[in-house]
SEDRENFI-325481 format. One record per residue (C-alpha): x, y, z; residue in one letter. Coordinates in steps of 0.1 Angstrom, whole numbers, plus 5000, padded with zeros to 4 digits. Layout:
N
XYZa;...
***
This chain:
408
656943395789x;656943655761x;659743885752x;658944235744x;658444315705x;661244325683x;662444635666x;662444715629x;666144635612x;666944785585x;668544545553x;672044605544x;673544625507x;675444275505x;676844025535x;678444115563x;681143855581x;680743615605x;682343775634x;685243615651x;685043635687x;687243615718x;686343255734x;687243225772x;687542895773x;690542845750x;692143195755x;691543285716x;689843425692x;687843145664x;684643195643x;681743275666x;679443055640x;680542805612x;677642695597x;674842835583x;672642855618x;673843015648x;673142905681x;673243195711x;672343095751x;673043405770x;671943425809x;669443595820x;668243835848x;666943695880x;664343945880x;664644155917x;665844455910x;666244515873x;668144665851x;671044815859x;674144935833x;675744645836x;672844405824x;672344635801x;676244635785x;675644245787x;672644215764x;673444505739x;677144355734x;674843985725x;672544165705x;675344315685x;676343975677x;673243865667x;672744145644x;676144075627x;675143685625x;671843825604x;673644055586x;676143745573x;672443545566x;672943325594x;669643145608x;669643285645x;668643085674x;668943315707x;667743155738x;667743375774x;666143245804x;664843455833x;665443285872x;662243375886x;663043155915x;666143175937x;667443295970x;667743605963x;664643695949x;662643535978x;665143755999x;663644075984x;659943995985x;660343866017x;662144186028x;659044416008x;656344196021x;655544155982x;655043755967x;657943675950x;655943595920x;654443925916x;658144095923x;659843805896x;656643965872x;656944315877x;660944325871x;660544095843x;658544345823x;660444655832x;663544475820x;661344395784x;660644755784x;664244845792x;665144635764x;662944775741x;663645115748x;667445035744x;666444845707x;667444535718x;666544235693x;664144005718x;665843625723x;664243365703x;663243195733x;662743385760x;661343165792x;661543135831x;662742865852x;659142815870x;657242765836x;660342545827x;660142325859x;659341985840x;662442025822x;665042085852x;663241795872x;663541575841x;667641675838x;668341635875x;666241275868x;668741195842x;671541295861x;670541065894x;669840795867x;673640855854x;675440795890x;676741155884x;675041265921x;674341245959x;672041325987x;672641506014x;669841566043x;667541566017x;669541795993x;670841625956x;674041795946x;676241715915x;679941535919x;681541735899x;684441525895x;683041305874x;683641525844x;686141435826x;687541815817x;686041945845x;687942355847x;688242365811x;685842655809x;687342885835x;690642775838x;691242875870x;693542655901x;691442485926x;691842755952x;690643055933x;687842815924x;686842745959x;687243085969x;684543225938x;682042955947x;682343095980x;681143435969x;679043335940x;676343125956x;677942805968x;678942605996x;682342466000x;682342466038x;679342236038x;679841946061x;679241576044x;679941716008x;681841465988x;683841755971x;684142125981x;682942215949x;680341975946x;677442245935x;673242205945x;670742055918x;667742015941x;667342185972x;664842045997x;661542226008x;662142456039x;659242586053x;657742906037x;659642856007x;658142745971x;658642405961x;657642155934x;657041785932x;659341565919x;660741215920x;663241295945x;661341465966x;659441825971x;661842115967x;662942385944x;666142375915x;669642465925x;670842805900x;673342585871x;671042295867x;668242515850x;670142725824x;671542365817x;667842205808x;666742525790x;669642535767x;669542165758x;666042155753x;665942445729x;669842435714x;671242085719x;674742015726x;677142165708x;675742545703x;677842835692x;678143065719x;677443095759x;677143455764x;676743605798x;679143865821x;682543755834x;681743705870x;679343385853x;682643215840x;683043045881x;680842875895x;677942875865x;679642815833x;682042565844x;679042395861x;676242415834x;678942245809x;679841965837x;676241875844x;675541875808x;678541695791x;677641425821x;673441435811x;674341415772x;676941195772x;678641425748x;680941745747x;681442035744x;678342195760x;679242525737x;682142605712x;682842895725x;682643155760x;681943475755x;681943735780x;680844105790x;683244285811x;682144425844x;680444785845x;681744935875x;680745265895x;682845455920x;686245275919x;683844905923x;681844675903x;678144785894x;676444515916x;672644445933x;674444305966x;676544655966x;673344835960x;675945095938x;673545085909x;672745325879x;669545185866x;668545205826x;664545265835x;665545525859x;668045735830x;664445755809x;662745855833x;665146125842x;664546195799x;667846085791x;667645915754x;668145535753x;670145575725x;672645805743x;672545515768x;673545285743x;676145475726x;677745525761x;678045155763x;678945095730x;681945315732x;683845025757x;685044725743x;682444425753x;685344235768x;686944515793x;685744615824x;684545015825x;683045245848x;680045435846x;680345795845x;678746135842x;680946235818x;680345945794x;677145975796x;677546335784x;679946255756x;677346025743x;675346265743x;677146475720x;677646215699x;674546135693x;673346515686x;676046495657x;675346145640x;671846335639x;672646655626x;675146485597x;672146235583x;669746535581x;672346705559x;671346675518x;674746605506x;677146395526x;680446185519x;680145805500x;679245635525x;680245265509x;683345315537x;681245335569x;679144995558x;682044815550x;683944975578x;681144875606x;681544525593x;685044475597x;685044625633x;682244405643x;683744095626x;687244175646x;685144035680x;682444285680x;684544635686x;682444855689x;684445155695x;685845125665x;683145095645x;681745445666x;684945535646x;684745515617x;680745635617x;682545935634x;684946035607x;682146035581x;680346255607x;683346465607x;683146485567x;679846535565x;679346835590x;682547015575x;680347025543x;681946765522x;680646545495x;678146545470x;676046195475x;672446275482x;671945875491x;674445875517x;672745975542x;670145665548x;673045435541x;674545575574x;671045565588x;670045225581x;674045085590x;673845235625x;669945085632x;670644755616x;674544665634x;674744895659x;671144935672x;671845285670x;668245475654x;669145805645x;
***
């Protein structure tokens, strides 16, 4: 699968920091990266209705990450998979009377274009579960071979009480657990289930559903057990950050790093959770199953900017959730007309403060509001007809492209 074509960052005067970052799993902030490559695995879309504001928040808060990684001179490795096979997007095609593969296809590249349009640095690896098969059969393989699972009518799921630290990435009581894999995809209630929790790896084929061959019979992949052979195959154990929204924290996370501490032998799956808040719209979460979606594709159409759209996001914190609004749309809006108008000016204020300023809010677990901040009060400068340097100007310019994806 290819990813849609990078943009053109600027380079930066000197290093930036390696951002600290908020990591769920230990309820702290610690270096998001502490060597000299940096290893990123951030879920993707399942591709049936894409993209929406809140996929959108997701990937732009990762790519600001990313962009401060290559601004320290880290070595980036960005994986992000696309699940072009799963319930719900054989619910939709089925519903359209479209194949799922041509609906999985078509969503797929309007999320690339989305992407691009929003100035998103493309993953490093950027691949599908289907074209990835061999590698989830060969994990589940590995997992049978390690005692770590069970059939059930023909179904393989994973015990997951056979990891040791199993909860150690969510942190939540066994309640609240069952209650979320309730809602997010699983099956407590199912009788003959060793566990409650206990979460598919290999469903069985039912009729007029797609299915592969594999040693255990014909069927398709459960949702954890893919992300799980995708990130292993191209990061290894041990990678810097899982990135993905909050709601992935339970049942995914905590069952990607269970099924993978129990295939490897080794821990920790990642060094640190990271997460997007939840982008919400009319008092409730922004969310496909709601159907209460504001869609990034549909904003361009309407001739809305994408880099209004991603100054609206950018001025929310990547951790808290937010709502969607008219009005912040409009306020980006604004904004953006004035970071324009101040880098066309001929004179402007030093701008030495609003590179290293950028920097320290984005090494301070990626705030971007306060690094709109500062570009703001040298904004504010500018426009009221301060300053004298005639080189200014671009060092604004090329800041905002390269850390905040901004292109002015």
């Amino acid at each position: 699968m290819k990813a849609w074509a990078a943009p053109e960052v600027p380079r930066l005067h000197g290093t930036g920091q390696i951002p600290m970052i908020y990591d769920h799993s230990r309820g702290e902030r610690r270096p998001s990266a502490t060597g000299r490559q940096a290893r990123m695995y951030v879920c993707g879309i399942t591709p049936y209705d894409a993209t929406h504001l809140g996929h959108a928040a997701t990937y732009i808060a990762f790519d600001l990450l990313g962009r401060a990684w290559r601004d320290a001179g880290l070595d980036v490795t960005y994986v992000q998979n696309v699940t072009d096979i799963d319930d719900p997007l054989l619910e939709r095609a089925e519903r359209d009377g479209e194949h799922w593969q041509e609906l999985a296809q078509r969503e797929t590249e309007l999320f690339s274009d989305d992407m691009a349009a929003l100035r998103v640095v493309p993953p490093t690896v950027f691949v599908g579960v289907v074209e990835s098969m061999p590698l989830v059969i060969e994990a589940i393989q590995g997992l049978r071979e390690r005692g770590v699972t069970y059939e059930l009518d023909g179904d393989h799921y994973f015990a997951v009480r056979t990891a040791l630290d199993f909860g150690h990435v969510s942190r939540l009581p066994a309640d609240e657990m069952r209650e979320l894999f309730a809602e997010r995809g699983g099956d407590p209630d199912r009788v003959g289930k060793r566990d409650p929790l206990d979460c598919l790896l290999w469903r069985r084929e039912r009729p007029g559903e797609p299915a592969w061959d594999a040693p255990f019979g014909r069927g398709r992949p459960g949702w954890h057990v893919e992300c799980v052979a995708i990130a292993l195959e191209y990061l290894g154990m041990g990678f810097d950050i899982q990135g993905g929204g909050s709601d992935l924290t339970f049942p995914h996370h905590e069952m990607c790093a269970a099924e993978a501490q129990a295939l490897s032998g080794q821990r920790p799956y990642a060094q640190a959770y990271a997460y997007q808040g939840m982008v919400g719209l009319d008092g409730e979460k922004m969310s496909k199953s709601r159907g209460n979606l504001v869609f990034s594709s549909r904003l361009r159409a309407e001739g809305v900017d994408p880099m209004a759209i991603r100054l609206a996001i950018l001025a929310h914190h990547y951790r808290d959730d937010w709502e969607w609004t008219d009005d912040g749309l409009r306020a980006a809006k604004r904004r953006l007309d004035r970071w324009r108008t101040a880098v066309r000016r001929s004179h402007a204020p030093d701008a030495t403060k609003v590179l290293d300023g950028v920097r320290e809010a984005l090494a301070a677990d990626l705030d971007a509001p306060a690094a709109l901040g500062v570009v703001d009060a040298w904004v504010d400068a500018t426009l009221a007809g301060d300053g004298t340097d005639t080189g200014a100007t671009e060092t604004v310019r090329a800041t905002v492209d390269a850390l905040l994806g901004v292109q002015l």
